[in-house]
C-alpha positions in Angstrom: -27.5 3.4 -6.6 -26.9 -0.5 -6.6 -29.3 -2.3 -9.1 -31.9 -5.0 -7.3 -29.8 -7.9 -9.2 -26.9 -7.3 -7.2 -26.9 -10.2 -4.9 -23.8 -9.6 -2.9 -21.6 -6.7 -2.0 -18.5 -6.7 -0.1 -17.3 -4.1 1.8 -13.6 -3.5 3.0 -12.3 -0.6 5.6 -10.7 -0.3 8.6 -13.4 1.2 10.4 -16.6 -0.3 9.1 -16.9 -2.8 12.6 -16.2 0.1 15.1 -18.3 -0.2 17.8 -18.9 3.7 18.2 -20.6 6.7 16.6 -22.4 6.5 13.2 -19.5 3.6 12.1 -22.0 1.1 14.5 -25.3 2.4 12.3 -24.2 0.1 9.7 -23.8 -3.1 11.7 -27.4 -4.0 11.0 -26.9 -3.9 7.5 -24.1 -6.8 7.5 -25.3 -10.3 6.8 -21.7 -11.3 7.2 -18.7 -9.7 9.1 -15.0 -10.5 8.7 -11.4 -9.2 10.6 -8.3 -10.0 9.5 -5.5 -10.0 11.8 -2.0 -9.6 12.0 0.6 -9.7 14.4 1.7 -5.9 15.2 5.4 -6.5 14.2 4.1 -7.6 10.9 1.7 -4.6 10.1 5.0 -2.2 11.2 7.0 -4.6 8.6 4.6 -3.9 5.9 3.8 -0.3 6.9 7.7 0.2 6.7 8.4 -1.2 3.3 4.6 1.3 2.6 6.5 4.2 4.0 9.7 3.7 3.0 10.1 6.8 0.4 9.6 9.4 3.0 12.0 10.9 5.4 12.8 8.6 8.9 11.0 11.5 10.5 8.0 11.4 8.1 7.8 7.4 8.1 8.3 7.5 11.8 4.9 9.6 12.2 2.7 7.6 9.7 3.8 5.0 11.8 3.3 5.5 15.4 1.4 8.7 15.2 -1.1 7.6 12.6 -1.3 3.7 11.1 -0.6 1.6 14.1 -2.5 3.7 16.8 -5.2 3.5 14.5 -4.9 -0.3 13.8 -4.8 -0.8 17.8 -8.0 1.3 18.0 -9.8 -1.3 15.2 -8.6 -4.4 17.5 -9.4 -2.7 20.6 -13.1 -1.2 20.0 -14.7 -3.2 17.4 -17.7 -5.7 17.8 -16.6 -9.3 17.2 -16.6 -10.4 13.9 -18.2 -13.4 12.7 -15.2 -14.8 11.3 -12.1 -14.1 12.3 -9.1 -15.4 9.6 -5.2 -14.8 11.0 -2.7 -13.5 8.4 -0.5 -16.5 8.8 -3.2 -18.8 7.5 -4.0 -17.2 4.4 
């Protein structure tokens, strides 16, 4: 339960403005939406260096089989934000 004197809450996920099943429900309950966005050759940078204990075959699934198909997905079939900040600028 959050307490009546919470004034603001911030909410961070992947998922959370995906324009499809229950993920759009909460869209009415956002006052204020946000996406950040990177260029794809810098999220495959960073998921590298995430992935870089496991096995070229292991890293190499998290990758393309999982984290980037996924992030594609987010940019592809989410509403549009109300602000929209670019990795480079922060």
């Amino acid at each position: 339960m959050i307490p009546q004197s919470i004034r603001y809450i911030i909410a961070e996920g992947n998922y959370l403005l995906l324009n499809e099943g229950r993920w759009r429900e909460l869209h009415p309950h956002y006052d204020l939406t946000v996406m950040i966005e990177e260029p794809e050759a810098v999220l495959r940078a960073r998921l590298e260096e995430r992935w870089k204990g496991l096995s070229a075959e292991e890293r190499a699934w998290k990758l393309d089989g999982n984290d980037l198909p996924n992030g594609r997905r987010v940019m592809q079939d989410s509403i549009d934000p109300d602000f929209v900040f670019h990795g480079s600028d922060m």
